[in-house]
C-alpha positions in Angstrom: -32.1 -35.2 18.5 -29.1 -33.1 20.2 -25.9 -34.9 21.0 -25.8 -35.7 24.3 -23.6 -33.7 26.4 -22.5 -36.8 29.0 -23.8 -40.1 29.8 -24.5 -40.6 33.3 -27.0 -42.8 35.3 -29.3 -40.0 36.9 -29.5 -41.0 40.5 -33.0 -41.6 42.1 -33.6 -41.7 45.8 -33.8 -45.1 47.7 -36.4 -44.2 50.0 -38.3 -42.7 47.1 -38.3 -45.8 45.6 -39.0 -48.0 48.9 -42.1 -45.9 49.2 -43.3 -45.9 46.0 -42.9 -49.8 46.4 -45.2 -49.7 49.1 -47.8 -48.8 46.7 -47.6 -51.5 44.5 -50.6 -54.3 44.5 -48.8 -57.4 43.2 -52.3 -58.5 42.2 -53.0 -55.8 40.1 -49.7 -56.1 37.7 -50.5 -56.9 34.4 -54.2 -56.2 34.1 -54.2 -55.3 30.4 -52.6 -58.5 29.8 -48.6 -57.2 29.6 -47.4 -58.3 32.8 -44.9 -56.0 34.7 -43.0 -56.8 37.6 -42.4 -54.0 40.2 -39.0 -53.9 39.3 -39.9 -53.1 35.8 -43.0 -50.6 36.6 -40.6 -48.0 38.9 -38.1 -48.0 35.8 -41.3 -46.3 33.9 -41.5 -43.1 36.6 -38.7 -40.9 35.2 -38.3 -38.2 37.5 -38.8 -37.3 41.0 -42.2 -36.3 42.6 -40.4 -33.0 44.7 -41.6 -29.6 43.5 -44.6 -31.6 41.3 -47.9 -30.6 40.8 -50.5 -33.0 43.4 -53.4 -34.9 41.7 -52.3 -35.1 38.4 -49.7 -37.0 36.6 -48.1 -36.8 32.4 -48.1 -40.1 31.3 -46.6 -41.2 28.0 -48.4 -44.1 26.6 -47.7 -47.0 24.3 -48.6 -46.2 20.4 -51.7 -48.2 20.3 -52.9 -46.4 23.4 -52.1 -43.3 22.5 -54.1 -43.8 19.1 -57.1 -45.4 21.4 -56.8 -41.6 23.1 -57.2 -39.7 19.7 -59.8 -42.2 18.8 -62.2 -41.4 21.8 -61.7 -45.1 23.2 -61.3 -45.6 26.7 -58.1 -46.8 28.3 -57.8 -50.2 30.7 -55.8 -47.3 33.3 -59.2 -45.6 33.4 -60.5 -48.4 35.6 -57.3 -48.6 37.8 -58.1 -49.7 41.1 -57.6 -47.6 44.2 -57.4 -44.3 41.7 -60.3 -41.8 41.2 -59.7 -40.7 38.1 -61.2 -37.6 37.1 -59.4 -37.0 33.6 -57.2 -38.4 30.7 -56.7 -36.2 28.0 -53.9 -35.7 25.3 -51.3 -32.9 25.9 -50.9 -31.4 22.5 -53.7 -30.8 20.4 -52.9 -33.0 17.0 -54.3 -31.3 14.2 -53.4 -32.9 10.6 -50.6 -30.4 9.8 -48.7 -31.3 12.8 -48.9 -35.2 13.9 -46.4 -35.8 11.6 -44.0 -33.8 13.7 -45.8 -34.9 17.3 -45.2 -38.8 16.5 -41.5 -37.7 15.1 -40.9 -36.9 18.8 -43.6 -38.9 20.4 -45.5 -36.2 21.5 -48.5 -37.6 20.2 -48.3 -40.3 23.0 -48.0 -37.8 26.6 -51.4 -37.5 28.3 -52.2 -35.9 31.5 -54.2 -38.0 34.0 -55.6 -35.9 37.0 -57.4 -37.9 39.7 -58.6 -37.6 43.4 -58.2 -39.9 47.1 -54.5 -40.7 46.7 -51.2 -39.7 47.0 -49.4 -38.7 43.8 -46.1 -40.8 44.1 -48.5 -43.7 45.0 -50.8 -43.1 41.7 -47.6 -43.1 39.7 -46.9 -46.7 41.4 -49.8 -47.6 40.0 -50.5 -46.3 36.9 -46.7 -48.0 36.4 -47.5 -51.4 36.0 -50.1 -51.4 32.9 -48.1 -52.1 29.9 -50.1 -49.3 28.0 -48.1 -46.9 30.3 -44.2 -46.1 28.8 -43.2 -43.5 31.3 -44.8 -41.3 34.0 -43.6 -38.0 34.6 -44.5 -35.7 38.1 -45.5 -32.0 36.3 -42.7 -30.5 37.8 -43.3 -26.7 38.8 -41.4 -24.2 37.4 -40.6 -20.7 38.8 -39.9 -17.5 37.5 -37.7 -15.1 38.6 -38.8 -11.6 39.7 -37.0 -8.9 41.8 -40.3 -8.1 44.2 -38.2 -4.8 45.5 -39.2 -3.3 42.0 -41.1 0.1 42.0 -42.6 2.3 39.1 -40.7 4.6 37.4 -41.5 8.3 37.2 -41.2 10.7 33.8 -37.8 12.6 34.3 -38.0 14.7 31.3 -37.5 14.0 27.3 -35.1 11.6 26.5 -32.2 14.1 24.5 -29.9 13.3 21.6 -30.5 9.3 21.6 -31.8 7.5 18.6 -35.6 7.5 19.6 -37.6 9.6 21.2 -38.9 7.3 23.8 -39.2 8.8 27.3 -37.4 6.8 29.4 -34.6 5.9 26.7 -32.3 7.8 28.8 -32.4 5.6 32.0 -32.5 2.2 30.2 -28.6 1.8 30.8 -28.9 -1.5 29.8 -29.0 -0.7 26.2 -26.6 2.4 26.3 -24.7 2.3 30.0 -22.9 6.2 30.1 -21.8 5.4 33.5 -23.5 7.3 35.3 -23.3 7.1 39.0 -26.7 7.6 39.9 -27.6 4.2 38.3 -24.9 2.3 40.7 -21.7 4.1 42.0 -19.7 0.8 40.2 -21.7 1.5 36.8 -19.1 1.6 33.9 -19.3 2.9 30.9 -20.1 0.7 27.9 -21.3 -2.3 29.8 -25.0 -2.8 27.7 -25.7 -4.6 25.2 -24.6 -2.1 22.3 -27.9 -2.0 20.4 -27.1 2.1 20.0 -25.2 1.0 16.8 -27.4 -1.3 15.7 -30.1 1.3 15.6 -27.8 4.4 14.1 -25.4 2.8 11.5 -27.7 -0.3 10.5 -31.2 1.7 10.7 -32.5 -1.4 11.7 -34.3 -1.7 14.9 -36.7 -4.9 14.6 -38.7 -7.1 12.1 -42.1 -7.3 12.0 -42.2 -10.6 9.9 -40.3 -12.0 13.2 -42.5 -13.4 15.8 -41.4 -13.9 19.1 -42.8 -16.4 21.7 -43.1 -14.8 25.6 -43.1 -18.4 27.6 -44.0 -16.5 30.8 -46.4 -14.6 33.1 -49.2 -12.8 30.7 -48.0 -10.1 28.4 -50.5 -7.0 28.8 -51.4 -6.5 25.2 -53.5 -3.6 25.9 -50.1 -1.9 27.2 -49.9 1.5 25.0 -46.3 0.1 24.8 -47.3 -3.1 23.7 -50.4 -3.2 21.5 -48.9 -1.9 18.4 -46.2 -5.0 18.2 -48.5 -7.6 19.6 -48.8 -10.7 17.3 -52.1 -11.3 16.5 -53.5 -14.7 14.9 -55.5 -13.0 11.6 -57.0 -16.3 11.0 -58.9 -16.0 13.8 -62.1 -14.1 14.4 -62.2 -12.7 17.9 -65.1 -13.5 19.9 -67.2 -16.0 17.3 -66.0 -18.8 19.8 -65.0 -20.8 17.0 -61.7 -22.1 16.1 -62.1 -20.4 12.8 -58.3 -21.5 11.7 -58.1 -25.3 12.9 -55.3 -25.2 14.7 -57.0 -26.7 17.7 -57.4 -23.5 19.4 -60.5 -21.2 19.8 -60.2 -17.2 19.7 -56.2 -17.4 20.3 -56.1 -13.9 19.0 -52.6 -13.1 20.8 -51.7 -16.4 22.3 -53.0 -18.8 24.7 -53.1 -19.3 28.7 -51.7 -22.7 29.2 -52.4 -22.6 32.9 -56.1 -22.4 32.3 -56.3 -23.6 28.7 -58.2 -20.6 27.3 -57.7 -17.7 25.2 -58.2 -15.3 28.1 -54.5 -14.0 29.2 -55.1 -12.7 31.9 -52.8 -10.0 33.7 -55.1 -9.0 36.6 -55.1 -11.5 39.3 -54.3 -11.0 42.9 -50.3 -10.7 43.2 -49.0 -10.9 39.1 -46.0 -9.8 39.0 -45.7 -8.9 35.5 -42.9 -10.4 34.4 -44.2 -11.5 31.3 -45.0 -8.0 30.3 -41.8 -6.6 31.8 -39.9 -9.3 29.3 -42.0 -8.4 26.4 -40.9 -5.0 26.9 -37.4 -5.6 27.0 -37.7 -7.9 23.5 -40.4 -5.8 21.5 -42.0 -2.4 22.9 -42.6 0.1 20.2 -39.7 2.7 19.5 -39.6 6.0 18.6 -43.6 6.5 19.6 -43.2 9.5 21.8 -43.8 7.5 25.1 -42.4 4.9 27.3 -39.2 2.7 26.8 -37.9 1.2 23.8 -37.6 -2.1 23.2 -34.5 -4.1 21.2 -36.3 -5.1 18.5 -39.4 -2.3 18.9 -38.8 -1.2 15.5 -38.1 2.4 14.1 -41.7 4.3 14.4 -42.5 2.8 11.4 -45.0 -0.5 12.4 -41.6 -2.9 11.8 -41.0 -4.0 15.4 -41.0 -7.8 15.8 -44.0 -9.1 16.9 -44.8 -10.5 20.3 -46.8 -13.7 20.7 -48.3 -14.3 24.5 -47.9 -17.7 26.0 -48.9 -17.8 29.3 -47.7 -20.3 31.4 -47.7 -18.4 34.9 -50.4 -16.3 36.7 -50.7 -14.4 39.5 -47.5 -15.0 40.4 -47.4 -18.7 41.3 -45.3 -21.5 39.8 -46.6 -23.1 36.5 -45.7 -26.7 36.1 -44.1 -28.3 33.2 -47.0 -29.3 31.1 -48.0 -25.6 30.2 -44.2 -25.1 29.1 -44.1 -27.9 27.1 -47.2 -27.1 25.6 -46.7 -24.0 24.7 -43.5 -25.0 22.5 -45.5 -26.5 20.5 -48.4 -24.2 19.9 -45.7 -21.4 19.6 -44.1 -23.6 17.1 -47.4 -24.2 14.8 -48.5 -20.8 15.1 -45.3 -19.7 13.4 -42.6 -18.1 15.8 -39.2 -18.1 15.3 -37.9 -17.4 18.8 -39.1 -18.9 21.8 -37.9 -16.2 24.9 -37.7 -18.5 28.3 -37.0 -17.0 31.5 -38.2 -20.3 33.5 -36.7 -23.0 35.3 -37.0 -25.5 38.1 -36.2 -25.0 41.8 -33.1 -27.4 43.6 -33.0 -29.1 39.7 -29.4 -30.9 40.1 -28.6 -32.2 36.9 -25.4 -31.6 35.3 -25.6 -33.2 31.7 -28.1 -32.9 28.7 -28.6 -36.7 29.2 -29.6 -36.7 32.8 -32.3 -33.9 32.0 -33.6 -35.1 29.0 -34.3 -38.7 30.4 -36.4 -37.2 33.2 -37.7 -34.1 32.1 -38.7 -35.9 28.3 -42.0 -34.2 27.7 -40.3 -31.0 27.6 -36.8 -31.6 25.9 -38.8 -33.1 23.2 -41.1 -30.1 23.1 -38.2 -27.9 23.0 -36.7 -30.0 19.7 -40.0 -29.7 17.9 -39.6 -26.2 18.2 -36.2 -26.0 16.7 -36.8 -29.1 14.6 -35.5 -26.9 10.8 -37.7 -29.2 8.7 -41.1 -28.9 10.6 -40.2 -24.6 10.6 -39.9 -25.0 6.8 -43.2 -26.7 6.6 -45.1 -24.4 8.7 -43.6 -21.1 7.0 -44.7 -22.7 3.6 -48.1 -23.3 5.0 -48.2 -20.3 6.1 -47.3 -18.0 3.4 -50.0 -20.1 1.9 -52.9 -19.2 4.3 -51.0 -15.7 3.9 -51.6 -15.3 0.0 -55.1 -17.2 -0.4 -56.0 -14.1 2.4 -55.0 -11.8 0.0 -52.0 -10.7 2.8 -48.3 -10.3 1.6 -46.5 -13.6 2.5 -43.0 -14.0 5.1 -40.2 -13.1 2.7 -37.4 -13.4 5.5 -34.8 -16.4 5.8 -33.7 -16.7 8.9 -31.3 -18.7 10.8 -33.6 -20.1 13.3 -35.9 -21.2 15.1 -34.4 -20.5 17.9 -34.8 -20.7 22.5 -33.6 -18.5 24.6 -33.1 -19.0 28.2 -32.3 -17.2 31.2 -29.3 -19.3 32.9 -31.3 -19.7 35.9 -31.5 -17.7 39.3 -30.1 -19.4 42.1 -26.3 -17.6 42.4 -24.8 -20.9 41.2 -21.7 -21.4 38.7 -22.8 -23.0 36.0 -26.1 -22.8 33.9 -29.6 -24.7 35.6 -31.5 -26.8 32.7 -33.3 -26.4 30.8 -31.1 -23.6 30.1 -28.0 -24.9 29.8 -28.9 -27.6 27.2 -27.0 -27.5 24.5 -29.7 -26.7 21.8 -30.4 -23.6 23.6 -28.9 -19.9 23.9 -28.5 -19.6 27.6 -28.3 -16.0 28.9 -26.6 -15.1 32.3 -27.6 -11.7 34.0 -25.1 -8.7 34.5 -25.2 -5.3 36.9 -24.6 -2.0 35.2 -20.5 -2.6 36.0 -20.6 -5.5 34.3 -20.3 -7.9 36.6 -22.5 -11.0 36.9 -25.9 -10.0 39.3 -26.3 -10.9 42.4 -28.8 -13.5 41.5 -27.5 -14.9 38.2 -26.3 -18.1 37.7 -23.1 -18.1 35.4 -20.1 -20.0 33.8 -20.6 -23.6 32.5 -23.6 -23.7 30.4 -23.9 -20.1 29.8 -23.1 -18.7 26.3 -23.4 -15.2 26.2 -24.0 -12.6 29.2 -26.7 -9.2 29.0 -27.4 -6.7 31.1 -30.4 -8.3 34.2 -30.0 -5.4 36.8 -28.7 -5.6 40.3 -31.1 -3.6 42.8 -28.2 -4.2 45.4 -25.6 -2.0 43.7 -27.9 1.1 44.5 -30.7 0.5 46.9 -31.5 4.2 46.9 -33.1 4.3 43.6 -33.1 1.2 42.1 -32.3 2.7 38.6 -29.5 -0.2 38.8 -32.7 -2.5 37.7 -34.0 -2.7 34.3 -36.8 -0.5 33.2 -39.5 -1.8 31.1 -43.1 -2.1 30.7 -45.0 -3.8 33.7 -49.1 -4.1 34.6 -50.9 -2.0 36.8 -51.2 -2.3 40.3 -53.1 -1.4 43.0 -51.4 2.0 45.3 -50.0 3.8 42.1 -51.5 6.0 39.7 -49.8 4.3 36.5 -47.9 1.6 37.2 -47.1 1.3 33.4 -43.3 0.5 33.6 
């Protein structure tokens, strides 16, 4: 576990707690034979119920009840009175390379209980006092930030003397800023993120052992852009509706779509904003291919770009919750990325320590230390290069410093870094304009540790070009909506 940053008390409203009272059935305490007084059962519910997900609640059970879950048994909470409960199933999917790992953080013990007829803080009263029951967490929601005043980008010509041929190299300032003053009259010179050298005096420009984790909207791997870098499970055969590699998964040939916990990412409902793709563009789109933009680590032409691995824990443009996110740390983490790329957070989230949001936020600061836990990464690449050789495929042959999780520093104009961002396990990323200065948006100072190029539309509402370019989904009223 990380050091903790600063130990504070995390302050919980008092008419939160007077209401959630209210709900408690003195007659119903102890019905699995562990008595709990109402004091006791409101310690259990770790976080507030603002911004949470209705009818459904994470609940982290005792050890014995968790291994009555795995089991198939039923749970003494299953019966509680005054709940219709529709569901109780585990978070993660245990499979017997990772267990080890989920009880390490007690993952193993989180299950999500969804039921109907009552209020959600009042459930949470409820579900409180059975001494199977640990903590209770409200599935926050998360947002995403997206600039909706974005608009497609038109072919101006080839893209000159720069490194790759890429069309729109040439206007994606954020990787080589010249300037110029039609991207933003303030744009300066020099303020990117000076990947031009990286590409011309290393000749490096990605990795294709490197797989990194998209914990966003859907990626579009059909993109022209896209497809070529996309990670793709090969121990998985597409379609057979079998989950030919164990890993708990069925046909997660590119990822997984934790909102509706199915292979199918999906990129076409009503209002997506793309942000997923547009974020996968940035991190891997295929260089040098004659079309499009280039990404950082898109490679060199030559099929070595990094490898982009869909999880999908938005759609359609409307706020996930924090089970998907949490869950999708850990399947990115057993299905062998190295970088997990965040650009989530939580609306009006006040706390100012890595204490304060670990202890009511647990499911997914734990999730987020499985992921960077060294010892389970050295386990899975092993197993891995494994499955690798018995296929007859060449096995991972790069060490790298990682794993690692990246975060955006959050959107709300504030100065300091929003969590889970701003933990101190995490690279936390704060948003520039093409002068340099922080975006409009960005949050910045405390927190952050380094700062890259975001876009500012307001520094040139004429053309926008003051955003950042990068691939995007189709939609409806243009021809090709492709970046």
């Amino acid at each position: 576990m990380s050091i903790i940053s600063r130990i504070t008390t995390p302050l919980v409203s008092v008419s939160i707690l007077l209401a959630l009272a209210g709900c408690i059935d003195e007659n119903r305490i102890g019905k699995d034979g562990q008595h709990e007084d109402a004091g006791s059962a409101m310690e259990k519910i770790i976080n507030s119920p603002v911004q949470a997900a209705q009818g459904e609640l994470l609940v982290c059970l005792s050890a014995e009840a968790a291994s009555m879950i795995r089991k198939g048994e039923s749970l003494k909470i299953a019966e509680a009175e005054g709940l219709d409960i529709k569901d109780i199933s585990p978070v993660f999917h245990a499979t017997e390379h990772n267990l080890k790992y989920l009880k390490k953080y007690q993952l193993d013990r989180w299950v999500k209980v969804s039921f109907d007829g009552i209020a959600t803080d009042c459930a949470a009263a409820i579900l409180a006092e059975y001494g199977d029951v640990s903590k209770i967490q409200y599935n926050t929601l998360t947002s995403c930030g997206w600039d909706t005043k974005s608009t497609p980008a038109q072919p101006e010509g080839n893209a000159g003397n720069l490194p790759f041929d890429d069309e729109y190299l040439k206007d994606q300032w954020n990787y080589i800023n010249t300037g110029d003053k039609l991207i933003a009259s303030a744009a300066q010179e020099g303020e990117d993120i000076g990947i031009k050298d990286v590409w011309n005096r290393l000749q490096f420009g990605g990795d294709s052992e490197i797989v990194v984790a998209i914990l966003d909207g859907p990626v579009k791997y059909t993109h022209k852009d896209l497809k070529d870098n996309m990670w793709r499970n090969i121990f998985e055969i597409e379609g057979d509706n079998i989950d030919n590699d164990s890993n708990g998964y069925v046909d997660d040939i590119h990822g997984w779509n934790f909102e509706r916990d199915t292979c199918k990412i999906d990129w076409t409902k009503k209002n997506e904003t793309g942000h997923g793709t547009h974020v996968a563009g940035i991190v891997g789109a295929v260089n040098n291919n004659g079309i499009g933009v280039c990404g950082v680590a898109g490679g060199t032409g030559k099929g070595d770009g990094v490898r982009l691995m869909s999880c999908q824990i938005m759609e359609g443009g409307v706020s996930s919750n924090i089970n998907s996110a949490a869950h999708a740390f850990v399947y990115a983490a057993d299905n062998g990325a190295h970088i997990a790329q965040c650009s989530f957070g939580y609306q009006n989230a006040v706390y100012k320590s890595d204490y304060e949001y670990f202890t009511s936020y647990g499911i997914e600061y734990f999730a987020i230390q499985y992921f960077l836990d060294k010892e389970r990464f050295a386990e899975m690449e092993e197993r891995l290069n494994k499955q690798l050789t018995d296929a007859g495929k060449p096995a991972r042959t790069k060490i790298i410093d990682g794993p690692l999780v990246i975060f955006a520093s959050g959107n709300d104009g504030l100065p300091y870094s929003s969590y889970p961002g701003a933990l101190m396990d995490c690279i936390c990323v704060t948003g520039t304009g093409p002068d340099g200065m922080p975006a409009y948006y960005t949050n910045f100072g405390p927190g952050c540790n380094i700062a890259a190029p975001g876009g500012d539309y307001y520094l040139n509402t004429a053309t926008s070009k003051s955003q950042i370019l990068s691939t995007c989904v189709s939609e409806a009223g243009y021809t090709d909506y492709s970046y």
